[in-house]
C-alpha positions in Angstrom: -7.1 -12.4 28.5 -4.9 -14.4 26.5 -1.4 -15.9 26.8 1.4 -14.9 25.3 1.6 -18.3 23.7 -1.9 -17.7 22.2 -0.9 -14.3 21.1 1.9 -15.8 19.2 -0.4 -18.4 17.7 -2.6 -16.1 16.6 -0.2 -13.9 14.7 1.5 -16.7 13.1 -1.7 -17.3 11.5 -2.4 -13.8 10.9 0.7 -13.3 8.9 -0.1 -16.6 7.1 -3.1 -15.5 6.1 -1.5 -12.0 4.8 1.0 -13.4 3.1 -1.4 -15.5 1.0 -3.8 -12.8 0.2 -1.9 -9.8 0.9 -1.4 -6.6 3.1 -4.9 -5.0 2.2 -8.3 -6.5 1.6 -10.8 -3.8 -0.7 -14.5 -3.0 0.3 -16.4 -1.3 -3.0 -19.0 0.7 -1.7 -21.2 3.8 -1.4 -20.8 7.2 0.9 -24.6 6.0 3.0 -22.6 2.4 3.4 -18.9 4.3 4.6 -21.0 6.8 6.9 -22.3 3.7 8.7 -18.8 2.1 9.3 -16.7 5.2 10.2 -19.3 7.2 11.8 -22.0 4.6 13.3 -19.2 2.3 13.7 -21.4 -0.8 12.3 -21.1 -3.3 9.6 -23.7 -4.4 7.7 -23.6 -7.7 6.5 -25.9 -8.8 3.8 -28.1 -11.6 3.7 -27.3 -14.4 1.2 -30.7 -14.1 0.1 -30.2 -10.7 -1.6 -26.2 -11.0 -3.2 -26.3 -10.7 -7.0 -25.3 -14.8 -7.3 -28.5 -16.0 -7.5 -27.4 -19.4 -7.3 -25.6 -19.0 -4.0 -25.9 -21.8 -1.5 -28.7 -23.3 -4.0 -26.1 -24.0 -6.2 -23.7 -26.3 -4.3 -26.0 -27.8 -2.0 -28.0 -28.9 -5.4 -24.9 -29.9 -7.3 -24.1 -31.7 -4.0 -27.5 -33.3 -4.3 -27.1 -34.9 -7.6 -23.3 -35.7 -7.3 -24.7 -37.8 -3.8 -27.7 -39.9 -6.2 -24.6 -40.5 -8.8 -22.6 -42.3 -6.1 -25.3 -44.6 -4.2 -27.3 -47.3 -5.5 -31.1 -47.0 -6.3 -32.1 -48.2 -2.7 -31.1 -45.3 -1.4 -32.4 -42.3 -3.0 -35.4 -41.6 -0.8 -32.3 -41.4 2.1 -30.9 -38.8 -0.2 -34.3 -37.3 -0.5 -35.1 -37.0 3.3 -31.6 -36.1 4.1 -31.3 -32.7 1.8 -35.2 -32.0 2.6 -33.5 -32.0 5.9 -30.4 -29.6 4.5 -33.2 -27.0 3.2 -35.2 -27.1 6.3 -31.5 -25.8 8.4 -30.9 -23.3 5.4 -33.9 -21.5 5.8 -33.8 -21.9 9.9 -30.2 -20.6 10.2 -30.3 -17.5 8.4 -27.2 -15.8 6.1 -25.0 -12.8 6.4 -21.7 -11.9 4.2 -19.4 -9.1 4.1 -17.5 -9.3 1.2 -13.7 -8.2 0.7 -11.9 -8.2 -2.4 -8.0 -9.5 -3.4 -9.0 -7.2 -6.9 -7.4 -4.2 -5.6 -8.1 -0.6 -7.7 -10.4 -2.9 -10.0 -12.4 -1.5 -12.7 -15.1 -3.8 -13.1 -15.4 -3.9 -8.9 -15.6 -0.1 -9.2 -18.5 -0.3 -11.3 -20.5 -2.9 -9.9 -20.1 -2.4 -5.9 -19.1 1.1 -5.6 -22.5 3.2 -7.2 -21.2 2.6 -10.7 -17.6 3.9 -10.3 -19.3 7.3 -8.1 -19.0 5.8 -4.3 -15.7 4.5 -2.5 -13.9 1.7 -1.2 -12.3 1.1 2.1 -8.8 -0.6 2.0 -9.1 -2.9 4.7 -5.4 -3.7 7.0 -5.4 -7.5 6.0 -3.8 -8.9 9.1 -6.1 -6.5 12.0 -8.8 -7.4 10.0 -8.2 -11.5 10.1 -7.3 -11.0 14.0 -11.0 -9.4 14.8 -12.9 -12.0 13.1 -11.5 -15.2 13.1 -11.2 -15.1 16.8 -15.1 -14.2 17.2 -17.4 -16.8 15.6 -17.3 -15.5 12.1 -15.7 -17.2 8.8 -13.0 -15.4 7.0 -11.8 -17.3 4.4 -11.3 -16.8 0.3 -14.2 -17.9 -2.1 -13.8 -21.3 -4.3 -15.6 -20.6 -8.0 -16.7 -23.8 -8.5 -19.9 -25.6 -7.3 -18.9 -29.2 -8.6 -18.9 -31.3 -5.4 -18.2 -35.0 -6.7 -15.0 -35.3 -5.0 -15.7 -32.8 -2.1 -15.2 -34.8 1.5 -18.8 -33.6 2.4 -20.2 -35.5 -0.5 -18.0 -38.6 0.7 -19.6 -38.6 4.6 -22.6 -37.9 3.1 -22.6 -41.1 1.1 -21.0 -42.8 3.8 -23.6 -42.1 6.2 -25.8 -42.9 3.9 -24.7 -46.4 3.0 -23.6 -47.0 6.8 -25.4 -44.5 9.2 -21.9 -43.6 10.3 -20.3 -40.4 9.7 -16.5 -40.0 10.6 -15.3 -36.7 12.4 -19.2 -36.4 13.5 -21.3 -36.7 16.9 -24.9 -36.9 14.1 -25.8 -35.7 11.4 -26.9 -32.1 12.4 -23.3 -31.4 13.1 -22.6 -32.3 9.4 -25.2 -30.6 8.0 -24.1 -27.3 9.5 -20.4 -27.9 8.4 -21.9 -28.5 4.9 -23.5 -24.9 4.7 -20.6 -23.5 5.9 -19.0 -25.0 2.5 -21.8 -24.1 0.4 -21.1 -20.2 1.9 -17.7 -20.6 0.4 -18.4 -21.5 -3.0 -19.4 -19.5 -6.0 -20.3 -20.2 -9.5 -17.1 -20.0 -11.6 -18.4 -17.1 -13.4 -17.8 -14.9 -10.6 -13.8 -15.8 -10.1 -12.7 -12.4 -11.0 -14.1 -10.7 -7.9 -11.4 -12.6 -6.0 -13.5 -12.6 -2.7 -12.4 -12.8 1.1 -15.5 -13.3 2.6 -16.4 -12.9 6.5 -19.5 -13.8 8.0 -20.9 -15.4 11.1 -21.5 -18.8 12.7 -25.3 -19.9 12.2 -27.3 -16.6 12.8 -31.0 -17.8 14.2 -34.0 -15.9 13.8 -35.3 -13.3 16.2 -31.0 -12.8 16.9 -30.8 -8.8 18.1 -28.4 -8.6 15.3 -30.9 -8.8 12.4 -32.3 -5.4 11.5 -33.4 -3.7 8.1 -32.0 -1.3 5.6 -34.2 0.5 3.9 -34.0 1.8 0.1 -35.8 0.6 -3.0 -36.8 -2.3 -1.4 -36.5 -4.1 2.3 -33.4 -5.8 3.1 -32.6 -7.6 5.8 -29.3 -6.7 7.6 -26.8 -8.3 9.9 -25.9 -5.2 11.7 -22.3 -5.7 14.0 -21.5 -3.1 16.4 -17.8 -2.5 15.2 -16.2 -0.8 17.9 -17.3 -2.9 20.8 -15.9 -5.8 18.6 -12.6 -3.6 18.2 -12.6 -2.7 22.0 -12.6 -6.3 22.5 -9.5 -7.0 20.7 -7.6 -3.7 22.2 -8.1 -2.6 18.6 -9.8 1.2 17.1 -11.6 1.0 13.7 -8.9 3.0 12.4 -6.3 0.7 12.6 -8.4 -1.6 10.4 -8.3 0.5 7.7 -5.0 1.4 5.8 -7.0 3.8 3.6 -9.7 5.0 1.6 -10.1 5.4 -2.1 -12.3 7.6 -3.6 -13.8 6.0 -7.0 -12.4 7.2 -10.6 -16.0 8.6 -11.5 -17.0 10.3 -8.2 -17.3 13.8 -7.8 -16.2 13.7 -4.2 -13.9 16.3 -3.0 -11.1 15.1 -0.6 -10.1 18.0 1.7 -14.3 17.4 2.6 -13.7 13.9 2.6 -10.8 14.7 5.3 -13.2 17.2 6.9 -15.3 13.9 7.2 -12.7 12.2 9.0 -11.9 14.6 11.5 -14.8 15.6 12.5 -16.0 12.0 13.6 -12.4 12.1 15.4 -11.1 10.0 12.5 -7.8 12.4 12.3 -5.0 9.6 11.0 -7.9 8.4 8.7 -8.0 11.8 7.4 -4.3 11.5 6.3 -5.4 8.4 4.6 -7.5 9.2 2.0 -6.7 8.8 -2.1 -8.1 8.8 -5.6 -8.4 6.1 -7.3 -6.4 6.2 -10.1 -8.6 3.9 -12.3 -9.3 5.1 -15.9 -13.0 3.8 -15.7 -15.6 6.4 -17.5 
């Protein structure tokens, strides 16, 4: 149980956090992904390894790479060398898993490439219930950066310094930094993807053989980060429905609401089923 101190810490930086990215975050999806939140009550959270940036982590940890060899002499490069063969070896031990929110609210081109081409649905995620689960149970929640350019990012400065002094300030060795680097490298996108505006949650470090991992099968194999969403609600004296302020069926989708509602209430969703809209998007 918590304090009442803590409780007033905690929604402090709840409301922070709303008032920076607002009230409600979006989820574009399809109906097979929304059956598996409202009725299995689980999240899937993809692996990093199957998002459409095919650059992500590689990208900043190699721009990190280079921007490291620009800012130490010669002597030191097979350092650098040993060090990021080091990096890789933690990236491929300590696997990753994203679910991915949106600040684009009602947004055509998120309609069209997330949500079955403008045919599925998107959840509007409560903002503040949502930050309150996750940021108090080992997972990140924090916005995107578009960039990958790392010459003046701190981790490329302790990396250097370590490097030129075998000391890193702020850290016990340099396992801890490592890990605190692909935690950065998880919040950083190529530039090109800036419009998705992305809140992005996902958990500490996930090791293989972890319960968690499952897969989800349709063309292909995928692996899956599957959270069990209402004992993580329970937990927090929360129901999934109070995460969810509504849901918007997409501008192209043929799906009927009072079924929709149906839906709802017959999963014992019944204010959900008050909750539901049409997206009012003129994508064709």
């Amino acid at each position: 149980m918590i304090n009442d101190i803590e409780k007033k810490i905690r929604s402090e930086k709840a409301y922070k956090f709303v008032d920076k990215h607002g009230t409600t975050l979006w989820h574009y999806t399809d109906f097979n992904a929304i059956d598996g939140i409202l009725n299995k009550k689980e999240l899937w959270l993809s692996s990093t390894a199957n998002v459409n940036d095919s650059k992500e982590l590689i990208g900043f940890i190699n721009n990190l790479k280079q921007s490291v060899l620009n800012c130490v002499s010669d002597d030191y490069e097979d350092k650098v060398y040993d060090i990021f063969n080091e990096i890789n070896k933690h990236s491929i031990q300590e696997n990753s898993f994203v679910f991915c929110t949106s600040k684009a609210r009602n947004d055509a081109a998120q309609w069209e490439r997330y949500a079955d081409k403008g045919e599925g649905v998107a959840i509007a995620f409560d903002t503040e219930n949502l930050f309150k689960l996750f940021f108090y149970n080992d997972f990140i929640m924090n916005e995107e950066y578009y960039t990958i350019d790392t010459k003046q990012h701190q981790i490329c400065k302790l990396l250097v310094q370590y490097i030129q002094t075998n000391e890193i300030e702020g850290f016990s060795n340099l396992d801890g930094l490592i890990d605190n680097m692909i935690l950065c490298a998880m919040l950083h996108k190529h530039e090109s993807f800036s419009s998705e505006q992305e809140i992005r949650i996902a958990p500490f470090f996930v090791k293989e053989g972890d319960s968690h991992i499952q897969f989800k099968i349709g063309k292909v194999i995928k692996r899956v980060y599957v959270l069990d969403l209402e004992e993580l609600c329970r937990k927090e004296n929360m129901s999934v429905e109070d995460l969810i302020d509504y849901i918007v069926i997409a501008p192209k989708s043929q799906q009927n609401i009072e079924d929709l509602k149906y839906y709802c209430r017959n999963i014992g969703l019944n204010k959900l089923a008050d909750k539901i809209i049409k997206s009012d998007c003129p994508l064709r």
